[in-house]
C-alpha positions in Angstrom: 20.5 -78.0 -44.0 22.4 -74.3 -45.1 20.9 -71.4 -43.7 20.7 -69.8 -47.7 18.0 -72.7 -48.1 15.9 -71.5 -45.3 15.8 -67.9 -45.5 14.8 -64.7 -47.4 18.0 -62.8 -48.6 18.0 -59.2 -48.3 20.4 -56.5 -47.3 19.9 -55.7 -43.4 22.4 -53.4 -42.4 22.9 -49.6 -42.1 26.0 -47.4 -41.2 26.5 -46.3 -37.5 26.2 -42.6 -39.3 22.8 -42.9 -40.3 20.1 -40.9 -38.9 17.8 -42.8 -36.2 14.8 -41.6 -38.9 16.3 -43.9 -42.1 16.8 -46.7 -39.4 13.0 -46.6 -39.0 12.3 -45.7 -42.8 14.6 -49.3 -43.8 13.2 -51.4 -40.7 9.8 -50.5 -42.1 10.6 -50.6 -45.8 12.3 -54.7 -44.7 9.7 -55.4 -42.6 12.3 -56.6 -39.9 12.9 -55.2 -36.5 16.7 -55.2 -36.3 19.5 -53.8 -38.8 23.0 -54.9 -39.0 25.1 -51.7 -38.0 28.5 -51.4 -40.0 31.4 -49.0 -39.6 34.6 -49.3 -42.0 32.8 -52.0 -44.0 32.7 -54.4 -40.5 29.4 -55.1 -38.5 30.2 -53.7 -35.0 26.6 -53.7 -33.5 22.9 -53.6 -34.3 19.9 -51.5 -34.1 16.8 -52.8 -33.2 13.0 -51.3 -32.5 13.4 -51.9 -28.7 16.8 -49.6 -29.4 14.9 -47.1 -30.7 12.0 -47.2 -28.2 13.7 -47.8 -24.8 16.4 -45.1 -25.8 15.1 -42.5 -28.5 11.7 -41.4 -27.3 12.5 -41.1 -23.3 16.0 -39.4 -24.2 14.3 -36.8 -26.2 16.1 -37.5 -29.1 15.7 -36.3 -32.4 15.3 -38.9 -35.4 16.3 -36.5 -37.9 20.2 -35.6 -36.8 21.0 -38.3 -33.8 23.4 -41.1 -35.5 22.6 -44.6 -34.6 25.8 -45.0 -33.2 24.0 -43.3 -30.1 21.5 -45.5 -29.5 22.8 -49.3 -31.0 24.0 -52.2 -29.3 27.4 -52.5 -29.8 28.3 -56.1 -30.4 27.0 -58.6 -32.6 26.9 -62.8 -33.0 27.3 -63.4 -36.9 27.6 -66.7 -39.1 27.5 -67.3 -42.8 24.8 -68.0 -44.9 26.6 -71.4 -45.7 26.6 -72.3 -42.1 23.9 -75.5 -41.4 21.3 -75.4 -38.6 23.3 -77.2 -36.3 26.2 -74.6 -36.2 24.2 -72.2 -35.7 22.5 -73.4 -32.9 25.5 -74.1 -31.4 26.8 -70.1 -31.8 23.9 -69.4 -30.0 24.1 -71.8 -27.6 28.0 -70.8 -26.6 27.4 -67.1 -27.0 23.8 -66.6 -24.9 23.1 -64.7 -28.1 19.0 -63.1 -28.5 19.7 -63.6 -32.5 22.2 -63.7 -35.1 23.3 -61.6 -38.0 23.6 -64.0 -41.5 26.7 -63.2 -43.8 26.8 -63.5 -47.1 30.4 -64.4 -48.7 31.4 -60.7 -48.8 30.6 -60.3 -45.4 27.4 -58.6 -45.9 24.4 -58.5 -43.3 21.8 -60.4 -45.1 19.3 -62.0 -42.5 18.4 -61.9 -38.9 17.8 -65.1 -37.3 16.6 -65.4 -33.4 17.0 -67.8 -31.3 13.3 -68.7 -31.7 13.5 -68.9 -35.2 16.4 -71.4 -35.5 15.1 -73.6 -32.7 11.8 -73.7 -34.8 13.2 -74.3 -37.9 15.8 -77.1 -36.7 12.3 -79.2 -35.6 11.2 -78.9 -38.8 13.6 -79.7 -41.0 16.0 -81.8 -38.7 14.0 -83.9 -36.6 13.1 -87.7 -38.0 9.6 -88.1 -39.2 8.7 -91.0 -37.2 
């Protein structure tokens, strides 16, 4: 089964020089906890709300002018949206990766997917019914 037949679509990503405050604004607006971070039209990290709590409130950091780039995790695991449960599984598998960032055909962050998540969804639509 595709990943485009399981999930939501929806653009999840946000340039490395966005303000920590629209990061929280679009996580909220979402209703996700991690944001695809792109730079020169390329995912390089992500932002998440452990990010923004483990680094923005005991650095003193101000929402309003600190770019995400200073707080993001550089790096990301990425498929395509045309990629099937297995695949996936196995990206994660090989790469130790929390969660991975879904492309669409342009490249464009359009879902999250953690580790729990595809493990929960591979039981329910790959496994027999016995």
């Amino acid at each position: 089964m595709k990943l485009r037949e399981l999930m939501k679509i929806q653009a999840l990503q946000i340039s490395s020089s966005a303000m920590l405050a629209e990061a929280v604004e679009r996580m909220e607006a979402l209703g996700t906890d991690v944001l695809a971070v792109v730079e020169d039209r390329q995912i390089i990290g992500i932002v998440s709300q452990r990010d923004l709590t483990t680094k923005v409130l005991p650095g003193n950091m101000l929402p309003a002018v600190t770019p995400i780039r200073c707080v993001m995790t550089f790096g990301a695991t990425c498929c395509s949206i045309e990629d099937d449960i297995g695949t996936v599984l196995e990206i994660v598998k090989n790469t130790h990766a929390p969660r991975v960032i879904v492309l669409d055909c342009r490249g464009m962050a359009v879902g999250v997917l953690s580790a729990e998540d595809l493990n929960s969804e591979f039981k329910e639509h790959c496994t027999p019914n016995l």
